[in-house]
N, CA, C and O of each residue as an XYZ file, in Angstrom:
632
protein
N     -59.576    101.075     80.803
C     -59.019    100.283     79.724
C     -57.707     99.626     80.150
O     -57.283     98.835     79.308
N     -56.867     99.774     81.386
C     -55.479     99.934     81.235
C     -55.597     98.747     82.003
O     -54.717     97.892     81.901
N     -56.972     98.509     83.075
C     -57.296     97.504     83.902
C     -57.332     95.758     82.734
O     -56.826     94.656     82.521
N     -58.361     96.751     82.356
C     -58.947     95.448     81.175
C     -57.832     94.389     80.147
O     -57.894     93.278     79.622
N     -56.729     95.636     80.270
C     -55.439     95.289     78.991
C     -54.669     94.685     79.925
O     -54.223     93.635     79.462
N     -54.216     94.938     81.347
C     -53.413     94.664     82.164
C     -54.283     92.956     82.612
O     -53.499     92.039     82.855
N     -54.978     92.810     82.650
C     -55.966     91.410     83.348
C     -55.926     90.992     82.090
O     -55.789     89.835     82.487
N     -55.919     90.856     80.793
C     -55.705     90.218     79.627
C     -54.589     89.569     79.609
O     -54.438     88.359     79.774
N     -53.593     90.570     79.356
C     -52.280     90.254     79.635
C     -51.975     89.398     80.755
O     -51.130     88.637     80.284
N     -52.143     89.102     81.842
C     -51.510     88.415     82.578
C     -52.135     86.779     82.677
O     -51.524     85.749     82.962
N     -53.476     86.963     82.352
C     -54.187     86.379     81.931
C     -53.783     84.971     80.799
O     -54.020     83.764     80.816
N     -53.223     85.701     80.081
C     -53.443     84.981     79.010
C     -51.641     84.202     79.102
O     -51.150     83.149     78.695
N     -51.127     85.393     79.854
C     -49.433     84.775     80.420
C     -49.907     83.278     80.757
O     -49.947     82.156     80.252
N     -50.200     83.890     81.789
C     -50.709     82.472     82.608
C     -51.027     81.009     82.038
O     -50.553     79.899     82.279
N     -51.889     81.409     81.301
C     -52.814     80.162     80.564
C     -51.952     80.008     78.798
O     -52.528     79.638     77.775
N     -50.703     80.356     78.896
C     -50.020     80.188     77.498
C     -48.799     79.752     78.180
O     -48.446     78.575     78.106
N     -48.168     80.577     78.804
C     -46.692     80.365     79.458
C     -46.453     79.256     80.218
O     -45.494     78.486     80.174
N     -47.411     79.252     80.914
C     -47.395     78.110     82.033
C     -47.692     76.543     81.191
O     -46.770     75.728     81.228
N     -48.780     76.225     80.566
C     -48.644     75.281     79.917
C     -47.439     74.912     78.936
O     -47.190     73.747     78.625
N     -46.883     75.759     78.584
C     -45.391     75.712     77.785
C     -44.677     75.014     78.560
O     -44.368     73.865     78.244
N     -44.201     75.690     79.954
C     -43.564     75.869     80.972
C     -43.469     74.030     81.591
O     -42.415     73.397     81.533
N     -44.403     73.609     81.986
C     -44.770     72.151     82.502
C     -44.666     71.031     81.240
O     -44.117     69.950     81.454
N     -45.109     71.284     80.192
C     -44.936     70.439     78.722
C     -43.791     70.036     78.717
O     -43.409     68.869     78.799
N     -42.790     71.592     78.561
C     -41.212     70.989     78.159
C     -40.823     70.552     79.158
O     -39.927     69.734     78.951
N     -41.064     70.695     80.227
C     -40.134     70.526     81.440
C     -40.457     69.157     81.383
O     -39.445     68.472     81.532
N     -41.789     68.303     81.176
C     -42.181     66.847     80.771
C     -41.234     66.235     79.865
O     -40.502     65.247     79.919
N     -41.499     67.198     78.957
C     -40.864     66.036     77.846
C     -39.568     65.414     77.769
O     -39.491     64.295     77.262
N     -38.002     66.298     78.436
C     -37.145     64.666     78.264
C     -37.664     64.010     79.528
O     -36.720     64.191     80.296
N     -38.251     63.598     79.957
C     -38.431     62.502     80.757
C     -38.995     61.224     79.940
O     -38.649     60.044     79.883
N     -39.950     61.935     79.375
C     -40.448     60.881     78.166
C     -39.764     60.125     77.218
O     -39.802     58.906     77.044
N     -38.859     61.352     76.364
C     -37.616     61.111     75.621
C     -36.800     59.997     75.884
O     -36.390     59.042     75.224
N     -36.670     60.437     77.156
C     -35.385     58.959     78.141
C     -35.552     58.019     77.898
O     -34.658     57.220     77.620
N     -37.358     57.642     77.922
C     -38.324     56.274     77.636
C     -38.057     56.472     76.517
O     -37.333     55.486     76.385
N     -38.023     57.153     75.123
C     -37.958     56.765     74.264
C     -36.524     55.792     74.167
O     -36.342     54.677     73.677
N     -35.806     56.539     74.713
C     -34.196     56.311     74.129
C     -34.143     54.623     74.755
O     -33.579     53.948     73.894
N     -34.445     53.968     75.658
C     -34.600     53.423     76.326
C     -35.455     52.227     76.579
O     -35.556     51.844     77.744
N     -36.081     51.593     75.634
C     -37.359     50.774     75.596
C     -37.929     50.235     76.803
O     -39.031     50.331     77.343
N     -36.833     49.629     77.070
C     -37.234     48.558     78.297
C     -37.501     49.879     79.599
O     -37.971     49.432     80.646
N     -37.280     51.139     79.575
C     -37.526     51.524     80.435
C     -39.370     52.201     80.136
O     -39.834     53.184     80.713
N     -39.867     51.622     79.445
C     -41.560     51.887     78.961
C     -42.020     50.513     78.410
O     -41.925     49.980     77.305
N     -42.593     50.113     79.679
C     -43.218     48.783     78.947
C     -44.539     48.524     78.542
O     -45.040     47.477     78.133
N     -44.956     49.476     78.693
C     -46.125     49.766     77.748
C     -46.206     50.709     76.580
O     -47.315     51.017     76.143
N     -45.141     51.173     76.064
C     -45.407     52.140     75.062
C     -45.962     53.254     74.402
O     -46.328     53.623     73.286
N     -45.827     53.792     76.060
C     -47.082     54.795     76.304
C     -45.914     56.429     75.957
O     -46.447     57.537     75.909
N     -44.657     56.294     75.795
C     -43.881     57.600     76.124
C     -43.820     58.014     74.884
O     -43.744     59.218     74.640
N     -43.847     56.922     73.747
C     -43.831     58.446     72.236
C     -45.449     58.855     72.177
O     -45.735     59.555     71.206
N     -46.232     58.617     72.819
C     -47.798     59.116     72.464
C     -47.636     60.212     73.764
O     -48.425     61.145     73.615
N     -47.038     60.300     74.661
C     -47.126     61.620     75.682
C     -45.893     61.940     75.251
O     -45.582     62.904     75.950
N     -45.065     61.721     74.565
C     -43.851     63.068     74.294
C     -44.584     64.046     73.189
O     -44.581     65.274     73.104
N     -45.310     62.886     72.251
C     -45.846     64.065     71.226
C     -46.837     64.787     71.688
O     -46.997     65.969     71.384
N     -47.470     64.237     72.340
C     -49.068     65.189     73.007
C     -48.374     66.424     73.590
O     -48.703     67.503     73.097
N     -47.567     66.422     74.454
C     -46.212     67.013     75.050
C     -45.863     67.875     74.057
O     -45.956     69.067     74.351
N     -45.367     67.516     72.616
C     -44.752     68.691     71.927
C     -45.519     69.673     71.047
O     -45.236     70.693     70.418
N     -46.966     68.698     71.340
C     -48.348     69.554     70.365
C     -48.359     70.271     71.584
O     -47.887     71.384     71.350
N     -48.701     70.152     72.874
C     -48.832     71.209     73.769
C     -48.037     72.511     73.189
O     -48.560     73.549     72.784
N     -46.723     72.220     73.244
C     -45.890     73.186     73.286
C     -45.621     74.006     72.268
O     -45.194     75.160     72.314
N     -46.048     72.975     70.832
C     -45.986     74.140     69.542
C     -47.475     74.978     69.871
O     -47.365     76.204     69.832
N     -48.668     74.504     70.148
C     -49.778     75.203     70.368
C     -49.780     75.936     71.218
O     -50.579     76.813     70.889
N     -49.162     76.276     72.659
C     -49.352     77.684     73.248
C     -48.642     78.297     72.551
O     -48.854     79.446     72.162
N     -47.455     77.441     72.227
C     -46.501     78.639     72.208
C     -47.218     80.045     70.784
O     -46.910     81.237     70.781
N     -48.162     79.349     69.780
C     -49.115     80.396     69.064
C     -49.780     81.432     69.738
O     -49.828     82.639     69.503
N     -50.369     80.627     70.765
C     -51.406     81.273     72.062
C     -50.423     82.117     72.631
O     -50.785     83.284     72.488
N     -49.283     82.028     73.244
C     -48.603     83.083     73.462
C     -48.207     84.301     72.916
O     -47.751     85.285     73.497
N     -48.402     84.147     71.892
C     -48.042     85.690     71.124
C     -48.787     86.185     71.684
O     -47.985     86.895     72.290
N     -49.891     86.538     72.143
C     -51.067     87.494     72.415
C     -50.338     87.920     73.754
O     -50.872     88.855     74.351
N     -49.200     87.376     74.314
C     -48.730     87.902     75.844
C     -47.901     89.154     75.669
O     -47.643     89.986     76.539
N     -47.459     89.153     74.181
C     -46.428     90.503     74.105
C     -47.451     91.539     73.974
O     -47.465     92.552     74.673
N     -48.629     91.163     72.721
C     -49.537     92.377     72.353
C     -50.443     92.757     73.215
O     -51.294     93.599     72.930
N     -50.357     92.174     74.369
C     -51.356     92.984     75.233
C     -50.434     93.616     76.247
O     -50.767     94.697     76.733
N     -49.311     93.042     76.607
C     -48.353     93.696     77.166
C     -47.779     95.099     76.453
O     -47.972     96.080     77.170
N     -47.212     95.345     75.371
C     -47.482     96.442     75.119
C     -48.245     97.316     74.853
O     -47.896     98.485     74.683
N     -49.579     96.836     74.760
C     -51.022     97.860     74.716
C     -51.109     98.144     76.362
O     -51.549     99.230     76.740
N     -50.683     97.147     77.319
C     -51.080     98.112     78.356
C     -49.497     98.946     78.744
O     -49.500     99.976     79.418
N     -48.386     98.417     78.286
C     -47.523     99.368     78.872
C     -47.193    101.006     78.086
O     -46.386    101.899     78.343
N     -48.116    100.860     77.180
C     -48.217    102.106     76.389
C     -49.393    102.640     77.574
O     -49.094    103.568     78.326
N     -50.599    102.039     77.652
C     -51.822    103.008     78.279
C     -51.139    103.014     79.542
O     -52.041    103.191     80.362
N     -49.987    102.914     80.191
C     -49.373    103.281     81.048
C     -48.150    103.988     81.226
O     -47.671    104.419     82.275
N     -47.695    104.054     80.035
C     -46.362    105.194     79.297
C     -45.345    104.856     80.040
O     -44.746    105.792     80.569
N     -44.855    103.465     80.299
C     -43.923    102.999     80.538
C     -43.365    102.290     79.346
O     -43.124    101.084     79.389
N     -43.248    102.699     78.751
C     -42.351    101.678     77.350
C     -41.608    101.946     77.334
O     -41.021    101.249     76.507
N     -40.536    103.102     78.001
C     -39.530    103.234     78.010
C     -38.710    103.101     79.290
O     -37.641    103.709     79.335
N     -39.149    102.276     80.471
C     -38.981    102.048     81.444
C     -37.953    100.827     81.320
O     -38.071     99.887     80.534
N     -36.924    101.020     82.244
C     -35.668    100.020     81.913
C     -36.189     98.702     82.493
O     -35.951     97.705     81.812
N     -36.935     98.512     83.767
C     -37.487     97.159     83.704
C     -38.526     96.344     82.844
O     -38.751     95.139     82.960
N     -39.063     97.136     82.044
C     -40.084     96.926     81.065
C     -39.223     96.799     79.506
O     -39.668     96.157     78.554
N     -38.017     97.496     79.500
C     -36.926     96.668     78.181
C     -36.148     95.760     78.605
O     -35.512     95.231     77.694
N     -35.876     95.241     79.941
C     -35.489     94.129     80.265
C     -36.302     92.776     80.012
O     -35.914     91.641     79.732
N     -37.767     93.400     80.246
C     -38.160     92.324     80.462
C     -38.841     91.660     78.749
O     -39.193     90.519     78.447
N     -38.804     93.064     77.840
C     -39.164     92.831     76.996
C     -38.225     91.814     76.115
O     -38.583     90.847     75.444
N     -36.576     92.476     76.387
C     -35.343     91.560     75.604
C     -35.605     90.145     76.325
O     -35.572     89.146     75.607
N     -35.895     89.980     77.862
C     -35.832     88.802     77.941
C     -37.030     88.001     77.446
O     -36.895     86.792     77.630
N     -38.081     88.345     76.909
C     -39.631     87.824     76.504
C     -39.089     87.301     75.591
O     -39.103     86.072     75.526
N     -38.306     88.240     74.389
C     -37.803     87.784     72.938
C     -36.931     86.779     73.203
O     -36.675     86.051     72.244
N     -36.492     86.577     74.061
C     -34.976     85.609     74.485
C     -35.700     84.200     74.696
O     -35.332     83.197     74.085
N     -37.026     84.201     75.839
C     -37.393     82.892     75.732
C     -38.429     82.726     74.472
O     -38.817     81.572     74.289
N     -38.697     83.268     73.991
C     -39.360     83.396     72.396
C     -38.469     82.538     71.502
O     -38.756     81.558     70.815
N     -37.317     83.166     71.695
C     -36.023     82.395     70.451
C     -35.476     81.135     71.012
O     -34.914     80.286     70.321
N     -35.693     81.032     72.515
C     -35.143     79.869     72.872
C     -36.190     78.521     72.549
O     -36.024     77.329     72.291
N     -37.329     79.419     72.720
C     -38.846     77.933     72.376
C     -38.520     77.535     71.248
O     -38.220     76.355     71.070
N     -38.513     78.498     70.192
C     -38.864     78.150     68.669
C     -37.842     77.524     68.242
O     -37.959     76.514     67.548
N     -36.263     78.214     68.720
C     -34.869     77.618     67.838
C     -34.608     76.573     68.407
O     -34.321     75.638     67.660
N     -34.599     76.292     70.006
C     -33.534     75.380     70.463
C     -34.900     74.440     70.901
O     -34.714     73.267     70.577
N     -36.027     74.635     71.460
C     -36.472     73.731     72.241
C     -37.553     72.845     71.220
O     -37.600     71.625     71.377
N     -38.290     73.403     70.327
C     -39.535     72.807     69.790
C     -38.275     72.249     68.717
O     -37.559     71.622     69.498
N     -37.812     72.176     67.732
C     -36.663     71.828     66.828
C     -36.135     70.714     67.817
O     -36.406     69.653     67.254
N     -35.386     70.386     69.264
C     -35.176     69.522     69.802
C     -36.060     68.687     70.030
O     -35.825     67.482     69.940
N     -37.227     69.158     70.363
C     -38.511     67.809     70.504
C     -38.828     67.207     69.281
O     -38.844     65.979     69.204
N     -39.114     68.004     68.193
C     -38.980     67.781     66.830
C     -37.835     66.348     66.297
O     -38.152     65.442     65.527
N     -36.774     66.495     66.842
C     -35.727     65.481     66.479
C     -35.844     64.486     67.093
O     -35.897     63.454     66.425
N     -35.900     64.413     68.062
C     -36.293     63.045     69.652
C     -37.342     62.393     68.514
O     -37.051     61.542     67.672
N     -38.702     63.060     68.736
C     -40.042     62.122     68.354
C     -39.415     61.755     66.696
O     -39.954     60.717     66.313
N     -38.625     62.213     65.837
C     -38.330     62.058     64.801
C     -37.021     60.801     64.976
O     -36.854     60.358     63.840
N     -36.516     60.427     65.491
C     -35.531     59.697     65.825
C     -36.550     58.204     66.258
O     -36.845     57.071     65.878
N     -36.693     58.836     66.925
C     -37.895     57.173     67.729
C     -39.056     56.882     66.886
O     -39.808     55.920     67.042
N     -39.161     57.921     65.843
C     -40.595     57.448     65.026
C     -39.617     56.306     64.037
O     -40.217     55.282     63.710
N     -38.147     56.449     63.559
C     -38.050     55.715     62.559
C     -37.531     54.045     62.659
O     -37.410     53.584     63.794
N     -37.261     53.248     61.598
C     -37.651     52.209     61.065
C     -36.540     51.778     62.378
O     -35.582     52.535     62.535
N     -36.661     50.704     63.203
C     -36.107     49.728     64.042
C     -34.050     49.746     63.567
O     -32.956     50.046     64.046
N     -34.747     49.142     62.228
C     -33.725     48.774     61.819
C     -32.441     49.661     61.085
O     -31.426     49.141     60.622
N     -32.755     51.160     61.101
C     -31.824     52.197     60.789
C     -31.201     52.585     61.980
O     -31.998     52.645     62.916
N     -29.911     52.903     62.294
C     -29.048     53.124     63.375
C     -29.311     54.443     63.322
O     -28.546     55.109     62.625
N     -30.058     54.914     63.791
C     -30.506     56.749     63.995
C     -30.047     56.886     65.597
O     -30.520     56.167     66.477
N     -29.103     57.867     65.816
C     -29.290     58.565     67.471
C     -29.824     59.461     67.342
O     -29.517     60.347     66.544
N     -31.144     59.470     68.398
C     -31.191     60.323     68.964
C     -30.724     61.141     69.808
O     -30.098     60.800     70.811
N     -31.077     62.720     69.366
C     -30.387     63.643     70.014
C     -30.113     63.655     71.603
O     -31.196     63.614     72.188
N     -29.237     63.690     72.318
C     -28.701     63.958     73.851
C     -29.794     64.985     74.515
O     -29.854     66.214     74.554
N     -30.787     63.743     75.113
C     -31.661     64.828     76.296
C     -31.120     65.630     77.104
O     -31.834     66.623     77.240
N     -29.792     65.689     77.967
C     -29.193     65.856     78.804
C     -29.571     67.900     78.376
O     -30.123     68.780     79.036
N     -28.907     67.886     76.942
C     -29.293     69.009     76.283
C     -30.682     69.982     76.589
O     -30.896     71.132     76.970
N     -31.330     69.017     76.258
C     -32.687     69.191     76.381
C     -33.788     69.969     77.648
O     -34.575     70.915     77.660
N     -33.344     69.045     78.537
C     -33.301     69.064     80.217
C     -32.799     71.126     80.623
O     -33.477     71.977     81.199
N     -31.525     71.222     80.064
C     -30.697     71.825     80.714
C     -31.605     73.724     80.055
O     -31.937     74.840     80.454
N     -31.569     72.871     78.901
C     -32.336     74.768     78.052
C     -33.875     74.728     78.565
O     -34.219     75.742     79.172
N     -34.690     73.880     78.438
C     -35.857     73.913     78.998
C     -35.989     74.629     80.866
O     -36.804     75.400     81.374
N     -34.645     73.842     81.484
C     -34.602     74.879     82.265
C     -34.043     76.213     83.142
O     -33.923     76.559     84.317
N     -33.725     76.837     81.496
C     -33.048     78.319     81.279
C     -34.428     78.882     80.393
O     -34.828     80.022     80.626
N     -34.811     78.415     79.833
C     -36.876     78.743     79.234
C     -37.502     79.083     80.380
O     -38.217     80.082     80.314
N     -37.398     78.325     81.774
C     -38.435     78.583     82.869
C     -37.611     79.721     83.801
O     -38.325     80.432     84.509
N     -36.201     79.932     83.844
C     -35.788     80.573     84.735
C     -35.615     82.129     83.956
O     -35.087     83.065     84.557
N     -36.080     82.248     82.686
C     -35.813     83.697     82.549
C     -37.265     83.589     82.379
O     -37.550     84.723     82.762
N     -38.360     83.069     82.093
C     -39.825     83.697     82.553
C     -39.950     83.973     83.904
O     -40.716     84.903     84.154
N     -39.227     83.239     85.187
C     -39.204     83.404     85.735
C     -38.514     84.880     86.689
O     -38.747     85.305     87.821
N     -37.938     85.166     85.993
C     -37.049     86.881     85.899
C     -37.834     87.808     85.501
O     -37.717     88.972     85.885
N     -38.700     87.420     84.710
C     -39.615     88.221     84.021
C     -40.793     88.648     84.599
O     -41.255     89.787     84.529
N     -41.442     87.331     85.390
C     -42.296     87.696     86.427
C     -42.093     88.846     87.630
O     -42.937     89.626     88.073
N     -40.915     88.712     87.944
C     -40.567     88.878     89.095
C     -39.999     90.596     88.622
O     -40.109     91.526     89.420
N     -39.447     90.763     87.327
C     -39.301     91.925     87.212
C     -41.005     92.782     87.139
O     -41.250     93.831     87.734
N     -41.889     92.102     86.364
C     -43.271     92.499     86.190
C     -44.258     93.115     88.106
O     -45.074     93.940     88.517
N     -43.519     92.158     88.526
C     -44.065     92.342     90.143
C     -43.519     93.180     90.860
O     -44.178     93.729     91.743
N     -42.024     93.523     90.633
C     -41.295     94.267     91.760
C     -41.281     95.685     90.764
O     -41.285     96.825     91.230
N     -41.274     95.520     90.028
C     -41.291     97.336     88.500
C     -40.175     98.188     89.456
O     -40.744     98.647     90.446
N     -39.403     98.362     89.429
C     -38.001     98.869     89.685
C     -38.270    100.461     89.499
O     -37.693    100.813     88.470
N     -38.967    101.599     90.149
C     -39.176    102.678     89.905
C     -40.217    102.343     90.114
O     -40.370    103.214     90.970
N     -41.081    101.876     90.118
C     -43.046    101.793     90.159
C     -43.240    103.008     91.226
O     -42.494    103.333     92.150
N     -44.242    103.468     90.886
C     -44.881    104.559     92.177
C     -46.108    104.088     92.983
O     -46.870    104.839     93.592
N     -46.205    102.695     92.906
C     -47.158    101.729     93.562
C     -46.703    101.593     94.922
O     -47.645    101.231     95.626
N     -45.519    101.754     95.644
C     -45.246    101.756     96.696
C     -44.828    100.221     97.179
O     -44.302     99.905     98.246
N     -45.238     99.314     96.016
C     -45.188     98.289     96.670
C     -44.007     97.474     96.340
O     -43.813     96.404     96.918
């Protein structure tokens, strides 16, 4: 079972996290084009920023299933109280709060800024912002992996 829960879990990391992961990291580039007209002369960057931010609200649903199988297998492995396994758990919740508060709410405002009327003086929000948390989102999954691989005490030897 611990096999089955452990290959779920990483599994489903993979195919939730990672599409998150490449979406945002897309989207201010797009944004820029928004902010920017003449730099999209075809008008192709608010239809891939939003496809872009449906990506990203939709794994990020699909991702929940990365904590609950993660703790079903780190229970059938009685590590839940293992200090690299509450590291990695505070940092899971950390890019959890960073998707939902700072990053999907920022894409949210961009495509909301460029959707409106020509003629209202709306700024849009400072990608620069944007850019910089999206990649503090990839560098603590990235901590996370790496704590998941190296397990700090593991009796795997490896």
């Amino acid at each position: 079972m611990t096999k089955f829960l452990l290959s779920v879990h990483v599994l489903v990391a993979i195919l939730a996290v990672g599409p998150i992961a490449v979406a945002a990291s897309m989207f201010p580039r797009y944004a820029q084009q928004l902010a920017a007209p003449s730099e999209d002369p075809g008008g192709k960057a608010a239809a891939v920023a939003e496809m872009l931010h449906r990506i990203c609200r939709g794994y990020a649903v699909f991702g929940t299933a990365v904590p609950v199988f993660g703790f079903a297998t780190a229970a059938q492995l009685g590590v839940l109280t293992d200090a690299w396994l509450v590291v990695s758990i505070a940092l899971t919740a950390l890019a959890a709060a960073v998707l939902a508060m700072v990053i999907l709410p920022q894409q949210r405002r961009v495509l909301a800024a460029a959707g409106e009327d020509a003629g209202v003086a709306t700024q849009a929000p400072p990608v620069s912002r944007l850019h910089m948390v999206t990649g503090v989102f990839n560098l603590i999954w990235a901590v996370v992996v790496v704590l998941m691989i190296v397990r700090p005490g593991s009796t795997t030897g490896a």
